[in-house]
N, C-alpha and C positions, 0 to 999 in steps of 0.2 A: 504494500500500500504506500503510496505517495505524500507525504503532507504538505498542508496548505504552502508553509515554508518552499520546500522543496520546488513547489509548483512556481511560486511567484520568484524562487532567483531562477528558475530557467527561463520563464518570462524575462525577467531582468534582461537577462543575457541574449535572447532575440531582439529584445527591442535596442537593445548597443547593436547589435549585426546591423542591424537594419538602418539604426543612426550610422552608421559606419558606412551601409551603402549610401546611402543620400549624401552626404558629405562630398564636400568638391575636395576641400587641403588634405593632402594628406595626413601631416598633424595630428587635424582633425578625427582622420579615418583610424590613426591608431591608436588615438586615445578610446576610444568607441568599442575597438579588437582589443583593448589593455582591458576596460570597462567587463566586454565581454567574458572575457576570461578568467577576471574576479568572480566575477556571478555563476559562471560553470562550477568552478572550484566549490563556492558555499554549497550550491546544486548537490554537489559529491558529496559532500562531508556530512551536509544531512541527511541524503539519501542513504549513508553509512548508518549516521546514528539512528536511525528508523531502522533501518535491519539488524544493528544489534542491540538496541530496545527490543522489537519482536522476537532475535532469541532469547535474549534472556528472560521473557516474559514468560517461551514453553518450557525453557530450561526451568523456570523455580516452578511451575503448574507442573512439568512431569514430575519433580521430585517434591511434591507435596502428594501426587498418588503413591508416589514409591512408600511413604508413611505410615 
């Protein structure tokens, strides 16, 4: 499952692509690609902590059956 989080830095990060194309100075376009590239990364990192939130969520639920 994705969260909200998750959702809105990949959002982030299209909408710099997309600043990035529009843009005439280059500059401009790389700061937009620099931009983009922050927001992939938080994308990752949360996208990580969502799945290891969701293990360790089965991990302590299986071993409260093991009980």
């Amino acid at each position: 499952m994705t969260s909200n989080s998750t959702l809105f830095y990949r959002t982030q990060a299209d909408a710099a692509r997309a600043r990035s194309d529009d843009a005439t100075l280059q500059n401009v376009k790389e700061n937009h690609l620099r931009a983009a590239e922050a927001w992939d990364v938080l994308a990752a990192r949360s996208d990580k902590s969502g799945r290891l939130r969701a293990e360790e969520a089965l991990r302590k639920a299986s071993a409260l059956q093991d009980v």
